[in-house]
Each structure stands twice: as C-alpha cells, then as structure tokens.
C-alpha positions in Angstrom: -8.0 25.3 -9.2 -5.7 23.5 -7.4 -2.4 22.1 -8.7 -0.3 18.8 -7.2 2.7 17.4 -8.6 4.4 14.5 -8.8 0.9 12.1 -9.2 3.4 9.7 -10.0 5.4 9.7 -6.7 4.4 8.6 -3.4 3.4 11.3 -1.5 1.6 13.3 -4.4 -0.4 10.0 -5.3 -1.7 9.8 -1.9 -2.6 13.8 -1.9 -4.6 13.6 -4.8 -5.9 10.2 -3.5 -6.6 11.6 -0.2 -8.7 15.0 -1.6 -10.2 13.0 -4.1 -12.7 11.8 -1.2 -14.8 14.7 -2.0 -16.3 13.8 -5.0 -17.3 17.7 -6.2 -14.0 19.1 -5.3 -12.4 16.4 -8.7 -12.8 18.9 -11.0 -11.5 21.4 -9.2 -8.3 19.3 -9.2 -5.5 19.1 -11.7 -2.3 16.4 -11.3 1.1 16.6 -12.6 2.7 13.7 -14.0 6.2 12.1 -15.8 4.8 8.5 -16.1 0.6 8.3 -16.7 0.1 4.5 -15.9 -0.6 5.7 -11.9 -2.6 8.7 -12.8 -5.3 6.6 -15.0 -7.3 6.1 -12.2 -7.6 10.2 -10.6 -8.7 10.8 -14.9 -11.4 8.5 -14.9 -13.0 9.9 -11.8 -12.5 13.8 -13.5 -9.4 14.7 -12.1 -7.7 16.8 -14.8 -4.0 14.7 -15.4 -0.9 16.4 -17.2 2.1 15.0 -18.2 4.4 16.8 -17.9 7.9 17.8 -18.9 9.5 19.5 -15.6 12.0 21.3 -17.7 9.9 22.9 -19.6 8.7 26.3 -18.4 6.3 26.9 -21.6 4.8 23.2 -20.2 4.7 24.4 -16.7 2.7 27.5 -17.7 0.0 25.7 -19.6 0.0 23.8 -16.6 -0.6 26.6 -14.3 -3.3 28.5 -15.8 -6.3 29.2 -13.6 -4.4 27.5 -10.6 -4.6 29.4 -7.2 -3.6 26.8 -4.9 -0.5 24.8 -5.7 1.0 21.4 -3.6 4.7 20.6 -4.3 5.2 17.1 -3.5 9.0 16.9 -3.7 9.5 13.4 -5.0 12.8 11.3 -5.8 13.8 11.8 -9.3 17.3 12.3 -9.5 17.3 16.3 -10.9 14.2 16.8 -8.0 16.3 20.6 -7.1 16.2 21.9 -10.4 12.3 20.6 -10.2 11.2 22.1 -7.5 13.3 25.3 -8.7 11.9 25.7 -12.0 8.1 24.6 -10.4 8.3 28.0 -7.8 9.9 30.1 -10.5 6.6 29.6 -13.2 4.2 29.6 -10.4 5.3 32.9 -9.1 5.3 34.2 -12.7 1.8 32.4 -13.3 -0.1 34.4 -11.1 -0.3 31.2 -8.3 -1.4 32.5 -4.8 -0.2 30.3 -2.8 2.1 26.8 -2.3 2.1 24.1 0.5 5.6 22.9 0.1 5.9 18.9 1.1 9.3 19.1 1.9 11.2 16.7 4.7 12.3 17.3 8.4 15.9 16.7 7.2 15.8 19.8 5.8 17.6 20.5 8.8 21.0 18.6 8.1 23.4 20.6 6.7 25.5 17.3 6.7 23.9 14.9 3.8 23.4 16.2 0.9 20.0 13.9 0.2 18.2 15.6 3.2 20.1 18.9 2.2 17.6 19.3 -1.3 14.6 19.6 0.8 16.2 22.7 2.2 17.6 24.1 -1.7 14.0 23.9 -2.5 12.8 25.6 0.5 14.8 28.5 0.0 13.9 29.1 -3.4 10.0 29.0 -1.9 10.8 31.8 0.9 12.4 33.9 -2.0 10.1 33.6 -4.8 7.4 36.6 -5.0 4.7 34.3 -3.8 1.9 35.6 -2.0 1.2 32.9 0.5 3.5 29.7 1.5 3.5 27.4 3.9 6.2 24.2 4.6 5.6 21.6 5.8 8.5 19.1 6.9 7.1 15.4 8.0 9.5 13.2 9.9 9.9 9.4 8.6 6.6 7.9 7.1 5.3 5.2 8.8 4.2 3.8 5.3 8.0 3.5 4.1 7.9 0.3 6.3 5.7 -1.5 3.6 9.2 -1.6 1.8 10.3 -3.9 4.4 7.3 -6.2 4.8 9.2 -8.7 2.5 12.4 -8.7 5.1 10.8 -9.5 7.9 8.5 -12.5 5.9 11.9 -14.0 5.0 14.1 -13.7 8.1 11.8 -13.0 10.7 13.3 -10.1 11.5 13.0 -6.3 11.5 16.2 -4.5 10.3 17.0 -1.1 10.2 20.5 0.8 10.1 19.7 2.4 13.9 20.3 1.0 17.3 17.6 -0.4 18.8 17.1 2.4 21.4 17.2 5.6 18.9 13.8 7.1 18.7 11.6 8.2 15.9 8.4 10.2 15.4 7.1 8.2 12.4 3.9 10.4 11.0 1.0 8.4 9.5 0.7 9.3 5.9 -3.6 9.8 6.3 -2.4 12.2 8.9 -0.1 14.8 6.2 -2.7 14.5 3.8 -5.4 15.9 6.4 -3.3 18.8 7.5 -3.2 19.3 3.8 -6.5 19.1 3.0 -7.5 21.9 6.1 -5.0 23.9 4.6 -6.6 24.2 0.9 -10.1 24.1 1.6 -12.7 25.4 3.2 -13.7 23.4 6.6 -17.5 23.3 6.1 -17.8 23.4 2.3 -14.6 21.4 1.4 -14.3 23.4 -1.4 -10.8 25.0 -2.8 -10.0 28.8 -0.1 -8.7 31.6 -2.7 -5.7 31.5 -0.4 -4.2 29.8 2.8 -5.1 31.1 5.5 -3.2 34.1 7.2 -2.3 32.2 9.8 -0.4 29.3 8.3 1.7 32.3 5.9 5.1 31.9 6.1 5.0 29.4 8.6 7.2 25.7 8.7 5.4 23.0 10.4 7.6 20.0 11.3 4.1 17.0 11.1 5.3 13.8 13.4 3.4 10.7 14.7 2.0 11.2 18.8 5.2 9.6 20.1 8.5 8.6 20.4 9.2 4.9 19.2 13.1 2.7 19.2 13.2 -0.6 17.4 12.3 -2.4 20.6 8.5 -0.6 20.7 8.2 -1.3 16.9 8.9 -5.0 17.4 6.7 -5.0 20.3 4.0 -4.1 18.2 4.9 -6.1 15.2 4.8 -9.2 17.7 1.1 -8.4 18.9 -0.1 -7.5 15.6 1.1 -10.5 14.2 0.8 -12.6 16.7 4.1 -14.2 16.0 6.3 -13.1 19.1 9.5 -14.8 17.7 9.8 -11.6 15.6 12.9 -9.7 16.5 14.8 -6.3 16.0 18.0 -6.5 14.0 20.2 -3.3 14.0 22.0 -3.2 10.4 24.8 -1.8 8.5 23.5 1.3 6.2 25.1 -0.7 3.7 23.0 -4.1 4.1 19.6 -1.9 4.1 20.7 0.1 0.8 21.7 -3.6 -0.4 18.2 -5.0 0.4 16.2 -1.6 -1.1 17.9 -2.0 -4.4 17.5 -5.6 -5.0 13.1 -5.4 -4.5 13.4 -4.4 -7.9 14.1 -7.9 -8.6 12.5 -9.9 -5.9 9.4 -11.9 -7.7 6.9 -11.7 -4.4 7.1 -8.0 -4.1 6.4 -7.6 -7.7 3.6 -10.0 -7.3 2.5 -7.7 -4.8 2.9 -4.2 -6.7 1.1 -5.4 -9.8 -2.0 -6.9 -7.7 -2.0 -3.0 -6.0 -1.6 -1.4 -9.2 -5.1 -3.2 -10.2 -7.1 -2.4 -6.8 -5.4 1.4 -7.7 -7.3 1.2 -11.0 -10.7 1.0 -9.8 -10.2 2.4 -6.5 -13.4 5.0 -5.7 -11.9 6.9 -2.7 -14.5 6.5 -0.4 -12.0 5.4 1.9 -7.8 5.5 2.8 -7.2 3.0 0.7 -3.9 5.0 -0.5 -2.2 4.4 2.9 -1.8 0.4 2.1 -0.3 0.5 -1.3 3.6 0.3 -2.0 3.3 2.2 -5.5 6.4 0.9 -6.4 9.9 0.0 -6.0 12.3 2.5 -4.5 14.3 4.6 -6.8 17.8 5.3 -6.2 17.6 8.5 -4.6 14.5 7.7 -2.1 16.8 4.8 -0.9 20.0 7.5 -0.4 17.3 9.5 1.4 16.1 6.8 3.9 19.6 5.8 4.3 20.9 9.4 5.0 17.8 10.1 7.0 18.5 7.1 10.0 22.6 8.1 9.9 21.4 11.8 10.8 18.8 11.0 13.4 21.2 8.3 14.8 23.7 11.0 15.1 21.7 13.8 16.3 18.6 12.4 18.0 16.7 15.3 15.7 13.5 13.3 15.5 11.6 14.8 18.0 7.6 14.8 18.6 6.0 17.7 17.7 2.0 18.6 17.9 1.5 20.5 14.6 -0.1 18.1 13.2 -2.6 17.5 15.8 -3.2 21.2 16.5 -4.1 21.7 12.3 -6.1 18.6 12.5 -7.7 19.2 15.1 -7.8 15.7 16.3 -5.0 12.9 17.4 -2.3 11.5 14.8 -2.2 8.1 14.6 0.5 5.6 16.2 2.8 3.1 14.7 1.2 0.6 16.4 -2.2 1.3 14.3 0.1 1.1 11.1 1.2 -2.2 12.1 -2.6 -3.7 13.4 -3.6 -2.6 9.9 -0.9 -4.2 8.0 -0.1 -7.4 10.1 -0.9 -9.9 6.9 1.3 -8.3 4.9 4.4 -9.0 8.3 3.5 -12.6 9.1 6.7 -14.6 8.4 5.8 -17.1 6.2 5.7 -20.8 7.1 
C-alpha cells in the first residue's frame, strides 16, 4: 500500500493525480486529507481517501496500517513542522518501509524561516528509524505561475520581486511526479516495489527544469506563445507580489476560474496530465511567505542552479518553461 498526504494541497493532489494513470495500481493507493471536497474525485475511481486529523497519532496509525511506501507532500498549512514531525514519528513506529520526502530546494537557507521548515522536517526524516528514505528538493514550480495568469491579463505585464537578469531552474510539475512514480514502483509492472530502491537510500536529489531562465527569457516566451509581443517584464517590490497573492482570494475572474477547474477535477479520468493545468486554489498565507522568501534568497544567493537528477531518474528530458507557457497561452492573453 502506498500512502500520500496532503490530497488536499498542491503537490499531493497532483501525486495521486499523476499515479492514478495506472488504473490497477488505485487500490493500491490510499490519500490523506484535512478538507474532502478535492479528494471526491481519487474515491470514485477506488482510491482509498482519509481525513484526517494530523495531530492525532491514534488517526495516523489507522492511517498507516498495511502501508509500505509512504510520500510526504509537505504542504502550506500553518503548523506544516509539527506535521511533517508527528507524520515520520508514527510511520517509523507503524512498521512503514520507506518515505519519499517532497521537501523544497530552500531547504538550504538557513536565513528565512519559510524555506527553513523544509529543512526541520528533513531532519526529523534522516533521524527517525526508517528503513529507506529518499528527499527530494524541487526548485520553483513552473505551475505556480498559473497564480499570475490574472496579472499579466490586466496589466500586460509579468511581475515578479527579482531583477530581470536573476536566473531560475523552474521544474515542470509532470516532471516530480515521474521521478516519483520510478521511485515507488516497479518499471515494467507499475505496480507498488516493497521498498526503494538501494540506490536512491539516503540520497537528496535537488529535481530542476533543463535550464537556466531570467525574466527576459520568460517574457520572451510569453510573447511567442501568446502572440502578443507588447507583453513585458516588470521587476516588483516583494511587498506588491505578497499584495497581489493575497487579494486572488477576492478577485471574481480567478474564482470563476477555480470553480469551472474544480468541476473538470470531478470527473477527470486520468488518462492524461490534466493535473498540471489546474490552479487548485487560492494561495494560503504561508505558500505566499514561501514564494516570497524563495525569490529574496535566490536573488541574494544565485542558489538556483540546474541540476540533472531529474533527467537521470527519468530517464528522459525535463520539460522547459517555454512548453509550460505554449500549453497555457489562453489562460496569458491580455484581455482586450
């Protein structure tokens, strides 16, 4: 059996989405969630979903019964520490073989303490009595820019608190799910392994995109998806962008948008990637500190760098920011 958390939350809604491709692997799955509402859709198509109460060891160990293989998806509620905490503590006490942590290349900042939690948890992973572990730590997800697709329809512009020469290594989110999937399950069979792999034990991958990109490339390829080439690149104040995250909540056209994805997500068969073009929702406090604390470290450090994990797992090319942006260009054309 194989565990994910956080159903609810980005990432682990797109893992779940993302294995869910292979129809006879469903009931071999079981979900953790707080909130139901995005989970109905993984039950109707057999996927075993729990709500679940995160601070509640006695619920975690119902939860963990017969599970060998375990994904954390560290999400954005506020208490997500003593989460992932109390999640390794009953899984090493449940008998579970082995964890992919989903944890976050800013792991490595010792400076903000956003980033800094991806690293708490991680500790408490490496120390726990767990046979097998792996980490994986994914730079910037190209997806996050769906959050801005209503910016740049407005103002015909692309904001972001960096200059417009810093680079990123923005990582496809299709891309973390496959490394993954090859790290649960069996290549040929697709099928749940009794453990990972000896190879991946104890090892931290950092997953990024196949290159470098600075505002200018990103525009570059906004302009030629959309064909608008008026589009330009607007280095912001950290301030403005945390300003503009907050108030989606409240903007009437990206609510339009979330509850028309929230229906295709209902009756979505996963016989495609579907999951890589919804939103989910609006950003909750904590993902907007993270984003925010994420471009003041890279801007300060340069510590996005390109690395080939992902492609040597994979076995096969990530995908580009430029792909993201040819497969979303409706949802960037300014409006007229």
């Amino acid at each position: 059996m194989i565990l994910i958390t956080g159903a609810d939350d980005y990432i682990g809604h797109c893992v779940t989405s993302h294995l869910a491709r292979f129809e006879p692997l469903r009931s071999s799955l079981r979900v953790l969630c707080q909130n139901t509402q995005p989970c109905l859709n993984f039950a109707k198509h057999g996927i075993e979903v729990r709500q679940t109460d995160y601070q509640n060891p006695h619920n975690l160990s119902l939860a963990m019964r017969a599970v060998d293989l375990m994904v954390i998806a560290v999400g954005y509620e506020s208490d997500r520490v003593h989460h992932g905490k109390r999640l390794i503590e009953v899984a090493a006490r449940s008998g579970v073989q082995s964890i992919i942590l989903v944890s976050h290349v800013g792991a490595l900042s010792s400076e903000h303490e956003s980033l800094n939690h991806y690293a708490l948890i991680e500790e408490e992973l490496t120390n726990a009595d767990i046979p097998s572990w792996t980490i994986l730590r994914p730079d910037w997800i190209q997806q996050s820019f769906h959050l801005w697709t209503s910016y740049v329809e407005r103002h015909r512009r692309f904001a972001l608190p960096l200059p417009d020469d810093t680079e990123i290594c923005p990582l496809d989110i299709t891309d973390l799910c496959a490394v993954i999937e090859n790290l649960l399950l069996d290549k040929f069979t697709k099928q749940p392994l009794p453990i990972i792999d000896d190879h991946h034990n104890g090892q931290v991958y950092t997953l990024t995109g196949p290159k470098p990109v600075n505002g200018k490339d990103m525009i570059t390829y906004m302009r030629k998806a959309t064909g608008y080439s008026k589009l330009q690149y607007t280095p912001t104040r950290s301030m403005d962008t945390a300003f503009y995250l907050y108030n989606l909540r409240t903007d009437i056209w990206f609510d339009a948008r979330i509850k028309a994805e929230n229906r295709i997500i209902y009756h979505d068969e996963f016989d495609t990637y579907a999951y890589r073009r919804y939103v989910l929702g609006a950003p909750k406090a904590l993902q907007i500190k993270t984003y925010i604390d994420y471009f003041d470290w890279i801007h300060k450090t340069s510590s996005s760098i390109c690395v080939s994990h992902a492609n040597i797992i994979n076995d096969s090319p990530t995908r580009g920011i430029q792909d993201y942006f040819q497969e979303n260009a409706n949802q960037f054309k300014p409006r007229v």
